[in-house]
C-alpha positions as MATLAB code, in Angstrom:
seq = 'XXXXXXXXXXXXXXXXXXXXXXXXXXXXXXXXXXXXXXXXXXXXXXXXXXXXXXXXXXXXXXXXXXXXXXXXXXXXXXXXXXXXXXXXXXXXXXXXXXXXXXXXXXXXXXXXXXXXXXXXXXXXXXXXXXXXXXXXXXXXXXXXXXXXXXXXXXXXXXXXXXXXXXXXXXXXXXXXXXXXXXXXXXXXXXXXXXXXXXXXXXXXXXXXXXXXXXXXXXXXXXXXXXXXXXXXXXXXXXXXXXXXXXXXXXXXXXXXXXXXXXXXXXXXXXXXXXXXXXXXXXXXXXXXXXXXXXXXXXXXXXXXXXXXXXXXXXXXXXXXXXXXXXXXXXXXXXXXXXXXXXXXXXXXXXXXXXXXXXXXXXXXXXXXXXXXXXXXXXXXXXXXXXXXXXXXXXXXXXXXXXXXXXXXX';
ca = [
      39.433  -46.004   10.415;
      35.757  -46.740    9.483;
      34.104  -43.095    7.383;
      30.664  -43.220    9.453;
      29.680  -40.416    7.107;
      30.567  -37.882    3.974;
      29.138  -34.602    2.769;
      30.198  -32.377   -0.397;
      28.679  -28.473   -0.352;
      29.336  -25.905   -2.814;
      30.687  -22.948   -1.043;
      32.210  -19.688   -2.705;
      36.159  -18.923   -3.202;
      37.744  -15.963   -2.507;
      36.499  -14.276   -6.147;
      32.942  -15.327   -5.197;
      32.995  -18.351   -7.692;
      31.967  -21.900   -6.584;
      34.584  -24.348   -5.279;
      34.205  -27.709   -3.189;
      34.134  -28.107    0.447;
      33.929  -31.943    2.291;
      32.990  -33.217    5.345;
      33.993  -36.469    6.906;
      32.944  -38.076    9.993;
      34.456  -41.143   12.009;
      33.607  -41.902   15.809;
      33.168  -38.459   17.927;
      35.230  -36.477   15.330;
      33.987  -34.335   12.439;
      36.437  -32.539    9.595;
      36.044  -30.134    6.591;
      38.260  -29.132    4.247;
      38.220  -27.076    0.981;
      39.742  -26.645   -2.034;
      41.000  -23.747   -4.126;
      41.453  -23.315   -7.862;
      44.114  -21.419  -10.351;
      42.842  -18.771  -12.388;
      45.853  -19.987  -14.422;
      46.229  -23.279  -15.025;
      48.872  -25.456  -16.266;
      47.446  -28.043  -19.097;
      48.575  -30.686  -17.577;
      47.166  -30.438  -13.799;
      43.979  -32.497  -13.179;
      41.006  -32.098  -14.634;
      38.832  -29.857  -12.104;
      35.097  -30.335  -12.289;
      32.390  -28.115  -12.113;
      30.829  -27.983   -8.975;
      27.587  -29.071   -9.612;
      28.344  -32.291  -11.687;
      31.237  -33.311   -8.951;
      28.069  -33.221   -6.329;
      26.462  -35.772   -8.694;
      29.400  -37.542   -9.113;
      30.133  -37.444   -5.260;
      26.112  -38.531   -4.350;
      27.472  -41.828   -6.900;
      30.035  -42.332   -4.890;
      29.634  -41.374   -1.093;
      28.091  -45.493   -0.127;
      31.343  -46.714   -1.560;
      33.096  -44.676    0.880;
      31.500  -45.008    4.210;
      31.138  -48.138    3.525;
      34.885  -49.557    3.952;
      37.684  -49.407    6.326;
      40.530  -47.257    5.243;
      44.039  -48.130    7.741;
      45.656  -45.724    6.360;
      46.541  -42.397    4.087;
      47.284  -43.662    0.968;
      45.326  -46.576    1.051;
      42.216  -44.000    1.181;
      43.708  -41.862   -1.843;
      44.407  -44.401   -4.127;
      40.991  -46.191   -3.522;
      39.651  -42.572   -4.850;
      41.619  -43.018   -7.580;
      40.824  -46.333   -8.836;
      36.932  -45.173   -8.439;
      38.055  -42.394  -10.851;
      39.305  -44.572  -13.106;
      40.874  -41.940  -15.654;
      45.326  -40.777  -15.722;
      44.236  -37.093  -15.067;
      40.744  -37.418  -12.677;
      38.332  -36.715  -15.715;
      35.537  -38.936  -13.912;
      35.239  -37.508  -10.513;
      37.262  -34.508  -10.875;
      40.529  -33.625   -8.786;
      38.860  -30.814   -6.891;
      36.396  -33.478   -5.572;
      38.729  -36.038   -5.075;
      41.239  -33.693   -3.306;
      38.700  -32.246   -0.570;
      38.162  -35.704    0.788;
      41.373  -36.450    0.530;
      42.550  -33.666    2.825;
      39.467  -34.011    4.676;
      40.661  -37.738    5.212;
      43.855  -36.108    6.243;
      42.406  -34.147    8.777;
      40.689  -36.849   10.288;
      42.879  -39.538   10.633;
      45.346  -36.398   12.733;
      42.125  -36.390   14.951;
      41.904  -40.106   15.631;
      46.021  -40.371   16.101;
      45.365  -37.632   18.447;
      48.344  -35.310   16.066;
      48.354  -31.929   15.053;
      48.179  -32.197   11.394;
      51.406  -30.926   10.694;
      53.155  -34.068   12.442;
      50.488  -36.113   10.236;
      51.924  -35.404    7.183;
      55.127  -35.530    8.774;
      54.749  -38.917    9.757;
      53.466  -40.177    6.366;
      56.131  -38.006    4.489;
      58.361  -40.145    6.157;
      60.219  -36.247    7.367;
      62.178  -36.874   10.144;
      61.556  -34.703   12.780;
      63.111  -31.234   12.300;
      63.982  -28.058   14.353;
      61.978  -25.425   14.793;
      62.202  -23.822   11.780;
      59.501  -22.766    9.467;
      59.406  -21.748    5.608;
      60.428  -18.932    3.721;
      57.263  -16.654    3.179;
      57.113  -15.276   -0.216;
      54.920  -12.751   -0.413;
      53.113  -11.363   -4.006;
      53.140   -7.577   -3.561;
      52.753   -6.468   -6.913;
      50.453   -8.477   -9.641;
      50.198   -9.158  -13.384;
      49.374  -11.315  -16.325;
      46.486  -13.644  -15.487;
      45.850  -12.102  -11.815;
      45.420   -8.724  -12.831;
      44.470   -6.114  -15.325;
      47.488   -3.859  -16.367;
      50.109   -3.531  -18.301;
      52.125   -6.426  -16.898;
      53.365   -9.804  -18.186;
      54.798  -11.088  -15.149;
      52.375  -12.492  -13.359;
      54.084  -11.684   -9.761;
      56.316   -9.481   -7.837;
      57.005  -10.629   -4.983;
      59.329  -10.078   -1.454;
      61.251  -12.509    0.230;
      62.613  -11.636    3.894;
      65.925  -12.795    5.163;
      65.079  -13.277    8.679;
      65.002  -16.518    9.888;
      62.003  -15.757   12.284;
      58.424  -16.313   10.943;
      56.755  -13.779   13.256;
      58.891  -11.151   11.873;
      59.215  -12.144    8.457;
      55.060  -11.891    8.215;
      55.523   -8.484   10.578;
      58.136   -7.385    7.874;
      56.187   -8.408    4.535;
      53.031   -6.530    6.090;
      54.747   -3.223    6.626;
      56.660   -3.457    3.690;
      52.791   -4.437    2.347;
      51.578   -0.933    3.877;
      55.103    1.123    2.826;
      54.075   -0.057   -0.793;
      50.745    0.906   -0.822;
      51.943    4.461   -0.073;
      54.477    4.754   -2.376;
      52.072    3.542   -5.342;
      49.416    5.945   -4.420;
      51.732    8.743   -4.556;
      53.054    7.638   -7.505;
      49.957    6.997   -9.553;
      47.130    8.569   -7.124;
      44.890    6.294   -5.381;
      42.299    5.524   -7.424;
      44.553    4.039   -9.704;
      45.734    1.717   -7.075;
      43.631   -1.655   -7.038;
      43.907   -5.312   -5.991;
      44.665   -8.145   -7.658;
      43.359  -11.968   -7.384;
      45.916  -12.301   -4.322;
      45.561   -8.757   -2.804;
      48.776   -7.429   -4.567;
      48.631   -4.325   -6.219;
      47.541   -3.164   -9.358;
      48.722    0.019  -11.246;
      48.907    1.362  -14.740;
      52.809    0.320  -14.532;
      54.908    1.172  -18.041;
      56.267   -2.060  -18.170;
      57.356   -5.186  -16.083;
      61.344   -3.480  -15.050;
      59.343   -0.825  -13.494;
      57.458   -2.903  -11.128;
      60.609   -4.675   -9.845;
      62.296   -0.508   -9.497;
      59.314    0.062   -7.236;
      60.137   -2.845   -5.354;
      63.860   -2.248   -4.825;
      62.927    1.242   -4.131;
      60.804    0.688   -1.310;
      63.449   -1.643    0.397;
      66.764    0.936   -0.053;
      64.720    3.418    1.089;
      63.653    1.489    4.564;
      66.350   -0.794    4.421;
      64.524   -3.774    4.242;
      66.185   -7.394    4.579;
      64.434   -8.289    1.714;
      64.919   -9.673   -1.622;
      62.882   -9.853   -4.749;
      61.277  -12.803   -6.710;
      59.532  -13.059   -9.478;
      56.650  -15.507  -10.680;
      56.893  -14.999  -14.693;
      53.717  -17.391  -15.483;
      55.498  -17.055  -19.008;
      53.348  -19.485  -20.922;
      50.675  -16.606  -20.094;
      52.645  -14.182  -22.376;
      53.707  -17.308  -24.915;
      52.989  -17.321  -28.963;
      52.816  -20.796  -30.153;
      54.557  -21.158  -33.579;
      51.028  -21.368  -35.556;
      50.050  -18.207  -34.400;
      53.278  -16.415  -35.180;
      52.785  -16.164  -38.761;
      49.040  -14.881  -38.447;
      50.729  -11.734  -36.055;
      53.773  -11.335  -38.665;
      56.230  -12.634  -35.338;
      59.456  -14.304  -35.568;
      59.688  -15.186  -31.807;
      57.584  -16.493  -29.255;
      57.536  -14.413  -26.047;
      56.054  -10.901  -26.236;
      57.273   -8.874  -23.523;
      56.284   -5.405  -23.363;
      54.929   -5.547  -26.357;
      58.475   -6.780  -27.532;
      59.177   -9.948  -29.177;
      61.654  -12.115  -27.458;
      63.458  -15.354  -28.631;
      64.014  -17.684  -25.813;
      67.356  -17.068  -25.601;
      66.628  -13.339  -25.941;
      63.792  -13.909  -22.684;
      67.334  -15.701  -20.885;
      69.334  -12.669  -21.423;
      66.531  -10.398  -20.187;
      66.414  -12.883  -17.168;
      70.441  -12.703  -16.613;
      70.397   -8.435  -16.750;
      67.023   -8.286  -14.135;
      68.924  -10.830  -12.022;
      71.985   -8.707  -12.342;
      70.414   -4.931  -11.679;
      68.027   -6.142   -8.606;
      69.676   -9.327   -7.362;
      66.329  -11.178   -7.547;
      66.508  -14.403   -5.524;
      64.328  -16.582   -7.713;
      61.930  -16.580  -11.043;
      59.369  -19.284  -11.330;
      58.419  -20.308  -14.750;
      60.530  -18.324  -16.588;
      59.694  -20.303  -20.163;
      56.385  -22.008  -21.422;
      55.114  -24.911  -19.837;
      56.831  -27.095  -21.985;
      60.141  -25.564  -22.559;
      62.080  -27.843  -20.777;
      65.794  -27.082  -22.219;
      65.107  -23.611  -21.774;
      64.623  -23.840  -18.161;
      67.769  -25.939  -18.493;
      69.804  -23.462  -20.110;
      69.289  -21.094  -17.884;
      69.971  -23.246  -14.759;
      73.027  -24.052  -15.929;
      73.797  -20.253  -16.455;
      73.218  -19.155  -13.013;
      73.958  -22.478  -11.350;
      76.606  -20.016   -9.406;
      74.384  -16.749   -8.460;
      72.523  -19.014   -5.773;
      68.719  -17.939   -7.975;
      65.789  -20.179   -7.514;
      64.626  -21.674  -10.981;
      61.637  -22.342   -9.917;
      58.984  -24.821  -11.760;
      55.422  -24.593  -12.003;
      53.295  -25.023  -14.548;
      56.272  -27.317  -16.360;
      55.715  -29.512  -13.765;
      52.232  -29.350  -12.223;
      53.133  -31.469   -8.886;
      53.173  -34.320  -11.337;
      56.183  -37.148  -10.518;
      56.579  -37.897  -14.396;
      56.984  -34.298  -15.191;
      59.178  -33.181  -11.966;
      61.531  -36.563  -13.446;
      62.127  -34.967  -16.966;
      63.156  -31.601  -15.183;
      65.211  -33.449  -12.993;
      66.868  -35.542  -15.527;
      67.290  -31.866  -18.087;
      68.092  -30.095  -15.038;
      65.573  -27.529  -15.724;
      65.697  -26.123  -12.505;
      66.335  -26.723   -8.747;
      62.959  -25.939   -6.878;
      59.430  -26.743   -7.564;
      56.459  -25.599   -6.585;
      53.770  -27.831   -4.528;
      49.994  -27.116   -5.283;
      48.003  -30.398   -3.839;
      45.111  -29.159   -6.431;
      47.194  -29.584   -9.123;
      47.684  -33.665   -8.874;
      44.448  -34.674   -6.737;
      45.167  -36.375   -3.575;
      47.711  -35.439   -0.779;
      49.663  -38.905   -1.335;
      50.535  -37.963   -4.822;
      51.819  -34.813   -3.640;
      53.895  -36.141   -1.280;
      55.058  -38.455   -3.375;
      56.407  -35.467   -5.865;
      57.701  -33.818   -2.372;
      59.745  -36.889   -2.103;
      60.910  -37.336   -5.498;
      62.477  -33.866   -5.182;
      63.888  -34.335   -1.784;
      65.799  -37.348   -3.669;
      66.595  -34.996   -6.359;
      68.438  -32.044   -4.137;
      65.330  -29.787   -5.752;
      63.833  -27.698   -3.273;
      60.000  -27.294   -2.185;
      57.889  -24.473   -2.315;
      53.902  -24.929   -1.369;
      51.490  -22.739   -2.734;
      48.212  -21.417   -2.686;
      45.708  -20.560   -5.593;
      44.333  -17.063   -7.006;
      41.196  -18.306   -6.298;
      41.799  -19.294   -2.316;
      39.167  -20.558    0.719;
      39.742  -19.891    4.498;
      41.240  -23.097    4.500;
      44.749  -23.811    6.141;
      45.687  -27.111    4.712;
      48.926  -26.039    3.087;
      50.760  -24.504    6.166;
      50.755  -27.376    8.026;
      51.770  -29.393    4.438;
      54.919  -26.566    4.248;
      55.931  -27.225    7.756;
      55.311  -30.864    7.653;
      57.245  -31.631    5.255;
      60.082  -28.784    5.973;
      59.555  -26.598    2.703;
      61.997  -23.950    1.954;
      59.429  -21.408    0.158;
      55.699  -20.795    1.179;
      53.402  -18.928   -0.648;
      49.929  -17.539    0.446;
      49.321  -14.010   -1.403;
      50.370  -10.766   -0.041;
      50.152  -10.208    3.607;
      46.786   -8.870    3.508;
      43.312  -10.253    2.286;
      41.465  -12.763    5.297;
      42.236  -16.191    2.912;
      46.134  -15.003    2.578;
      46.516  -14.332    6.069;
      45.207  -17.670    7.639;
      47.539  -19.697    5.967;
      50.174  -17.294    7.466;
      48.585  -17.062   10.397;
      48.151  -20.911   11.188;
      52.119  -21.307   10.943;
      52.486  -18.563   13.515;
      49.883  -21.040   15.395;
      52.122  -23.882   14.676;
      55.116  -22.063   15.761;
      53.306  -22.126   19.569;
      52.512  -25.609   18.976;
      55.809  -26.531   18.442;
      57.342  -24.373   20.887;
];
């Protein structure tokens, strides 16, 4: 497929900051796509550009790309990366290089005359699968980096056990709406805010409190729900240098409590214990690899989701140490995080190989763009993650696998 012509804008996120959007053209079609970013970042995802210098870099670029004939996916990706030129995308930036290469994505679907979802299926090498969709995990209640209380964790979150999309997304937004009244009777309504992903916000005393609300909400309704947590704990992380300066012995500071990693594991075990959470994601420091190990192996027999993130960045050398320390057994998918959608897929694999599951995500800082829910059902994720159930760049992602759901039906 020939590119008869390429176009990079700077259009605004969902916290009105400047992120990428492409446009690729080839015969009678035409394609965009976008690309979010992560108000927290792992250190080592690709190095995101600023918009204005990856335009400059892109107006460098663009001849070399309409200029050749790419056959296929990954032949397109990697001839982005080798004009890069750099192990982490420092040249061109992965936020440039990923909006063409989802853009490319989107194209090539066009020209095979497939809805993307069986694109990526195809290329994933996923054979084809029932009609079944992934788990929606919805953020209802917000911390650390994505909000401004009293919170470490960095999200609460709901996961239905139904198997049916439709009502799983009709279940998280009542349960969304249920919340919102409990929380403004309980701390009065102007003391109820948003977060980066539309969860809520309130002057909580501590993180154990936030989960009570949640298990709360679902006795009292009866919800098939259960509770997960997104820790983000490098967020609330005191490297050893800076212990000394703050007179700390240990490196997690919880509620303004210092915690010892094995200390942070117990906590872990008890919250597990009290609410039966389902699954914590990044549950040590981005580099704690033994300690997500340890306490794998601890609750290898409570059927919880250690989930990786920011240890693992959707990068296959990182994903193979936590394989190979067991440091968990499901890992999250962020296509921003590596650059192109053939690396990604490549780490989908890799864990597919591994017994890990997959869980695609969104960004704090989203776009109206639906990319990942046809990557979750294309290449038959267990988790998907878009937000709460609520603000317009949350809900298309949901919305488009309720779309796909028709599609496939």
């Amino acid at each position: 497929m020939k590119i008869s012509d390429a176009n990079l804008k700077i259009i605004l996120d969902s916290r009105k900051k400047e992120t990428l959007e492409a446009e690729l053209k080839a015969d009678k079609f035409s394609v965009k796509a976008s690309v979010p970013s992560g108000e927290s970042e792992g250190i080592h995802e690709a190095i995101v550009l600023e918009p204005k210098k990856a335009l400059e870099k892109f107006e460098e670029v663009k001849s070399k790309i309409i200029e050749k004939d790419f056959e296929t996916q990954e032949e397109f990706d990697n001839f982005l990366i080798s004009l890069d030129g750099t192990p982490n995308k420092q040249n061109l930036g992965a936020n440039l290089i990923l909006a063409l290469s989802l853009a490319f994505a989107r194209l090539k679907a066009k020209s095979e005359k497939k809805e993307l979802f069986e694109y990526i299926g195809q290329i994933a090498n996923r054979k084809a699968q029932s009609v079944e969709v992934p788990h929606p995990i919805f953020n209802m209640i917000e911390g650390g980096a994505h909000a401004k209380n009293n919170l470490d964790f960095q999200e609460f979150q709901v996961i239905p056990e139904v198997k049916d999309f439709g009502i799983a997304l009709g279940l998280g937004q009542e349960f969304y709406r249920k919340l919102k009244e409990f929380l403004e009777q309980k701390f009065g309504k102007e003391n109820v805010v948003l977060g980066d992903e539309a969860g809520f916000s309130c002057p909580f005393k501590n993180n154990e409190e936030a989960i009570e609300v949640l298990a709360e909400v679902i006795a009292k309704y009866n919800y098939p729900l259960k509770i997960g947590l997104d820790a983000a704990a490098t967020q609330f992380y005191m490297p050893a240098e800076d212990l000394s300066k703050e007179g700390k012995e240990n490196n997690y500071i919880i509620d303004g409590k210092n915690y010892s990693a094995e200390e942070l594991k117990d906590f872990y075990l008890k919250l597990i214990e009290a609410y039966k959470i389902l699954s914590i994601e990044d549950p040590f420091y981005e580099e704690a690899f033994d300690d997500f190990s340890i306490l794998s192996r601890v609750i290898v027999l409570k059927n919880v989701k250690i989930i990786t993130d920011d240890l693992t960045t959707t990068n296959s050398e990182r994903l193979k140490i936590a394989i190979e320390k067991k440091s968990g057994n499901a890992i999250i998918i962020k296509p921003d995080q590596i650059g192109t959608l053939t690396e990604t897929l490549k780490v989908v694999q890799l864990a597919y190989q591994n017994n890990w599951q997959t869980i695609v995500s969104h960004r704090s800082r989203e776009t109206m763009d639906d990319f990942i829910a046809d990557l979750a059902v294309g290449v038959n994720a267990w988790g998907f993650k878009a937000g709460a159930p609520a603000a317009p760049e949350r809900l298309a992602k949901y919305e488009r696998i309720l779309k796909i759901l028709e599609i496939r039906n």
